[in-house]
C-alpha positions in Angstrom: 0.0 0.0 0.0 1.6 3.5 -0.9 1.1 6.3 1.1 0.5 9.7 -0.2 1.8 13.2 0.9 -0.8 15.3 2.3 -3.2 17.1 -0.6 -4.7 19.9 1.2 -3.4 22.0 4.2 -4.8 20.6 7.9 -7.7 23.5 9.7 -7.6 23.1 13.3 -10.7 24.2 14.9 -11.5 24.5 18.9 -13.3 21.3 20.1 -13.6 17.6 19.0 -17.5 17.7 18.5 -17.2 20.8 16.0 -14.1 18.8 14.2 -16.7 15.7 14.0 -19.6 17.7 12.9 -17.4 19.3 9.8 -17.8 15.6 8.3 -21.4 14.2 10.1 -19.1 12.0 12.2 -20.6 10.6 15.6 -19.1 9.3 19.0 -20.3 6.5 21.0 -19.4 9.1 23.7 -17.1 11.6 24.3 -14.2 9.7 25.0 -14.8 7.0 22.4 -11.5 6.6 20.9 -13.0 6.6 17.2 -16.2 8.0 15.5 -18.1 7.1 12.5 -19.7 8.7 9.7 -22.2 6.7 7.3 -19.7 5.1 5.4 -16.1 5.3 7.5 -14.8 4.6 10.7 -12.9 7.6 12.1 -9.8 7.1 13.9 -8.6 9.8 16.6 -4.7 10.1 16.2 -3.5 12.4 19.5 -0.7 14.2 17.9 1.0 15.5 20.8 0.1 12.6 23.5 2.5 12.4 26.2 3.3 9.3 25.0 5.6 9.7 21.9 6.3 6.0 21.8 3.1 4.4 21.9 1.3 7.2 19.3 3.8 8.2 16.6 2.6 10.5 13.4 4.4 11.6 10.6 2.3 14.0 8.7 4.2 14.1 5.4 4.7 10.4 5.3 1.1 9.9 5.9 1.5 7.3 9.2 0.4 6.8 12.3 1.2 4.0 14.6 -0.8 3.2 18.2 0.1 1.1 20.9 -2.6 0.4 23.5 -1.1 -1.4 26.0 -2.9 -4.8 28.0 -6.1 -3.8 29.3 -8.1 -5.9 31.8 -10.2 -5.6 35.2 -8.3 -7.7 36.8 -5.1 -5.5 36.4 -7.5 -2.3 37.3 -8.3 -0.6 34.1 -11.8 0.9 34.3 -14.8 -0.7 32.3 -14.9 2.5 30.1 -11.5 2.5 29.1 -12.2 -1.2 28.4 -15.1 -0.6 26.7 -13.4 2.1 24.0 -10.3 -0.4 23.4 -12.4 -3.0 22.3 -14.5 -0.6 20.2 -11.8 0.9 18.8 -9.9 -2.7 18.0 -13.2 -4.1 16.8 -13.1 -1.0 14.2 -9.7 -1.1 13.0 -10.5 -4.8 12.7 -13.0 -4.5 10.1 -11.4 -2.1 8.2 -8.9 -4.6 7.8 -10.8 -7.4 7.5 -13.0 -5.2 4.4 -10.0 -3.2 3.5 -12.3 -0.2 3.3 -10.9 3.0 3.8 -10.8 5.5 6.8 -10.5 9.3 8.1 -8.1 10.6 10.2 -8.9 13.3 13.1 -6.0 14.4 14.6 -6.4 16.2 17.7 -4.2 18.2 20.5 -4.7 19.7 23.9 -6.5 16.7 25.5 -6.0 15.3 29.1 -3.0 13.4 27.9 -1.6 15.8 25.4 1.5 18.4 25.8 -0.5 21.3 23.6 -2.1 23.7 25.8 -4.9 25.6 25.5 -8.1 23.4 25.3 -8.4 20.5 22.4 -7.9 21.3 19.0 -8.9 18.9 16.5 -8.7 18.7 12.0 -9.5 15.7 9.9 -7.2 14.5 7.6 -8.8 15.6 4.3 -7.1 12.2 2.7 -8.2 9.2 2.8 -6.6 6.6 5.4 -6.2 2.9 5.3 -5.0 0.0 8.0 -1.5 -1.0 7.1 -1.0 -3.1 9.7 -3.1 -4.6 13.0 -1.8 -7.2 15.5 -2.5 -8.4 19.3 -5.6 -8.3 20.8 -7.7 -6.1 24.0 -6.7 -8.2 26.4 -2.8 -9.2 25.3 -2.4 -5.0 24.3 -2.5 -4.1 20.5 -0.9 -1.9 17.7 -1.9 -0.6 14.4 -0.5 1.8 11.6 -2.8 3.8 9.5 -1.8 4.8 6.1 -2.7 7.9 4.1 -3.7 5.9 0.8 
């Protein structure tokens, strides 16, 4: 799969709802982890998380790579935070499984971020796809996204 530079410049705008809205895209809930519109999944890449390792973007090579480490109840992780992981792995799991393509909202300024000044979200205007997907919710997973 080739990845493509970027063909229009990114628009930041205040809030992750009013980024969402721009394309009809919906949440579960607010700190769902991905959104859909009618016909893509949405993935949420937090550009400036605090951590570099596990959420790495390269605008200009159109990639993005997440690591979400093991998640369980027994080891304390809260049912919500559960929940979104295995929403968000069940979505990158179909797009790979129907290789349909994706958007990208890339957001800043969140609880975990390093930008300050209240969350700042733009979609991608591209098109993304899942380059790669392994592990599961309860061993920890990663993916890479691909600007197709």
């Amino acid at each position: 799969m080739k990845t493509i530079e970027p063909t229009q410049p990114l628009t930041y705008i205040k809030g992750l709802k009013d980024a969402l809205k721009t394309i009809n895209a919906n949440q579960r809930d607010q700190y769902s982890w991905m959104a859909k519109t009618e016909h893509h999944f949405v993935f949420t890449a937090e550009i400036d998380h605090i951590d570099k390792e596990g959420n790495r973007y390269d605008h200009k090579k159109g990639r993005f790579h997440k690591v979400v480490p093991q998640l369980s109840s027994e080891n304390g992780d809260a049912p919500l935070t559960i929940s979104h992981a295995k929403e968000l792995f069940d979505a990158i799991n179909d797009s790979v499984s129907s290789k349909n393509r994706c958007r990208l909202l890339l957001v800043k300024g969140t609880k975990y971020g390093t930008t300050k000044g209240g969350i700042r979200a733009a979609i991608d205007p591209d098109f993304w796809m899942v380059g790669e997907l392994s592990g599961s919710v309860e061993d920890g997973f990663s993916f890479v996204l691909l600007r197709v």
